[in-house]
Each structure stands twice: as C-alpha cells, then as structure tokens.
N, C-alpha and C positions, 0 to 999 in steps of 0.2 A: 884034693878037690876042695872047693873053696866052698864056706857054707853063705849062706844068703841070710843076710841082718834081718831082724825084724823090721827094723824101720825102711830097708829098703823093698821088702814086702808088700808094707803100707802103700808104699808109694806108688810100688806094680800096679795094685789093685787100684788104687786111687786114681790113675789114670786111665786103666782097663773101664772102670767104673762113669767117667766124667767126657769117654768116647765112645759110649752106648747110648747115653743119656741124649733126648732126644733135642735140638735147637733151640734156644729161647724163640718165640715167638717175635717179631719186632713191634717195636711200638708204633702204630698208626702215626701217620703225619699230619699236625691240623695247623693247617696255616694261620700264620698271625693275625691278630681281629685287628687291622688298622685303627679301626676307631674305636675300637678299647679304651677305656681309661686308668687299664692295669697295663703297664710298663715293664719288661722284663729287665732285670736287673741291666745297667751301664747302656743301655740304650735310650735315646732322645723317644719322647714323644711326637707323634705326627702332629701337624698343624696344619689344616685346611687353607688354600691358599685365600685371600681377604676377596671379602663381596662388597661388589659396588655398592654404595650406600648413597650417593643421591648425583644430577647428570653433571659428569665429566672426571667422577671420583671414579673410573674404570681404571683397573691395574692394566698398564702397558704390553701385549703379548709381547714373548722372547721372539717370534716367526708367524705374520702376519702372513700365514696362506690355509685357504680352505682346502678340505677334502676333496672337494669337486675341481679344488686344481691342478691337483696331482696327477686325477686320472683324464681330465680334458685336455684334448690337442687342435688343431685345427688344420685342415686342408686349405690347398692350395696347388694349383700346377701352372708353372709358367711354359710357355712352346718358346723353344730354342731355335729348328729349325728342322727344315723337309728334308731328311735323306734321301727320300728316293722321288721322283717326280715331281719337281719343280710346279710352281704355278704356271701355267701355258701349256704344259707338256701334250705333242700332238701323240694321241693314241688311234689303235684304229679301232672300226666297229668291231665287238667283241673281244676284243683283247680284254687276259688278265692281268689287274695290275695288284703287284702288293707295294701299298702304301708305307710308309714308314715315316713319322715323325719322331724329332729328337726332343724332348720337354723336361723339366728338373720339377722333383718334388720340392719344390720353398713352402710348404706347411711343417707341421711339427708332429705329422701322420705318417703311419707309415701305411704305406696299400700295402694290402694283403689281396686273398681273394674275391672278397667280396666287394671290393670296387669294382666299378662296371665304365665301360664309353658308350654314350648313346649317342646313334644320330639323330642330333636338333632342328634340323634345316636343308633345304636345297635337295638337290637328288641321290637316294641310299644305292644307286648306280650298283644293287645286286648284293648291299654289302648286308648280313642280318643289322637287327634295328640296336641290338646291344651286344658288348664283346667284353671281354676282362680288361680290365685295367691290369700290366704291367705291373705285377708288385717291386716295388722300389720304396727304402727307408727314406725317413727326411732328411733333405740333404742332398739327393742323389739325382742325377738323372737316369732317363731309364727311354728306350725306344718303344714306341706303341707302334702295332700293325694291325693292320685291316685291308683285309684282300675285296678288291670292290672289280667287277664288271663292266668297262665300257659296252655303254645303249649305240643300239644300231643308227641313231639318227644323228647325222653329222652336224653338231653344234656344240657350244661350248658349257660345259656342267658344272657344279661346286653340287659338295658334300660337306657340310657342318659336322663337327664331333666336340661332344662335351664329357668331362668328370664328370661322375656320380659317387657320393660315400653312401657308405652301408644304409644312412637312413635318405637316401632318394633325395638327397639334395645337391644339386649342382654347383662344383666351382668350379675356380681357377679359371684360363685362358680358352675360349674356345678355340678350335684349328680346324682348318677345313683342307679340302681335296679340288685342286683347278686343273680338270683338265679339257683338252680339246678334240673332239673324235672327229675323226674327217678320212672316210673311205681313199683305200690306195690307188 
C-alpha cells in the first residue's frame, strides 16, 4: 500500500479548503467619466467636438438630416384604372355593384389600417360615407372596393372617393364611380 506525502496532503486539503470557500464577490462596474480629466493609463483623452465661435465658423456635419426625417413620409395615390364598371356602365335600378378601382401608392407611406376612402362628392348611391383604405407599401399598387347600390330613378350618377391618412387629411388622385340606371 502506498503511503500519502505530506505535501500531497497539503495539497488535498488545499484544495478541499479553496472549494468550500465562498466566491469572491465581483467588483461593481462604474463606467468611464468621459469628461474626467483623469485618463486611464494608454488611453487618449476625449475632446469635445469645437463650438461655433462666431457666424459661418459652424463645423460641417458628416449627414445633414434631421430626426424628423427619418421618421416622416408622405402620402400620395395615383388611380391607374377601373376594373370593374367602366364610366357609362348601364346598370339597373337596384342592382348591386362592386366597384373596383386599380391605383398605386407613389408616396413613401405605407397604408395600414388606419387609412380610410371617403365619399367627397356627387351621389354615396348606398355606399357608407367611409371604408378602409387597401393596405398597400409604397410602391405598390393595390385594388380598392366599395360595393355601392344603384337608385331607383333612371339617370345618370358619379360618386367621388378620396384618401384620407390617419390624421384626416386628404391626398392623392380623387376617383369616382359613373354609372347609368336605366329600368329594363
């Protein structure tokens, strides 16, 4: 049998001793005082970038854009064209029609759901007075529909529709609805 050294003894316990013992604590993180004027060793000092000192002495910005241009976009819709129901188109009294216009978003918006179409003009021929805008990104075109009611009295009608963005302001292309009721 093999005896055990003193010094490998030590060293049992040593060990035994130094995996009991509870974790150093770590030391709190305090971030650098930039404008300290104590320097940590091999490190440059900050230097404040230069203040204008009198008009035209302004330092050049590296990117000439505001914060508020980042997050502003602007609306816009142009009308492509009528898929369904031409202008002239003879309907009869009461007929449903579903509308369909083709239009692209040319703003730098994109609709969500809080764009709205309102009708602006001429006869709402049954249609409500507002309806969702079509979410469509910028760039894209997109179909809008509004299902409208031909009126009993045989003549010829328009329904105006315009954008609306979130804050109740109207763009883009108006479009409208031409049609002709005339009993069979």
């Amino acid at each position: 049998m093999r005896m055990i050294s003193l010094a490998e003894t030590i060293l049992a316990l040593a060990l035994l001793v130094s995996a009991c013992a509870p974790p150093e604590a770590p030391s709190p993180f305090i971030p650098p005082d930039i404008g300290a004027a104590a320097v940590t060793a091999g490190a440059a000092a900050y230097t404040p970038p230069p203040q204008p000192t009198a008009i035209g002495d302004t330092p050049t910005p590296l990117l000439a854009v505001s914060s508020t241009d980042l997050i502003t976009c602007s609306d816009s819709l142009r009308f492509i064209e009528d898929v369904t129901f031409p202008d002239g188109t003879v309907v009869h009294p009461g007929e449903k029609i579903e509308k369909i216009w083709r239009v692209e978003n040319n703003g730098t918006c994109s609709w969500d759901a809080r764009y709205r179409l309102h009708f602006v003009n001429g006869d709402q021929l049954g249609a409500p007075a507002e309806v969702a805008l079509y979410p469509a990104r910028a760039g894209t075109q997109a179909e809008l529909r509004v299902i409208f009611l031909a009126p009993a009295e045989n003549r010829i009608y328009r329904s105006t529709w315009q954008a609306y963005n979130p804050d109740g302001t109207a763009f883009g292309d108006p479009f409208f609805i031409d049609i002709v009721v005339q009993s069979p």
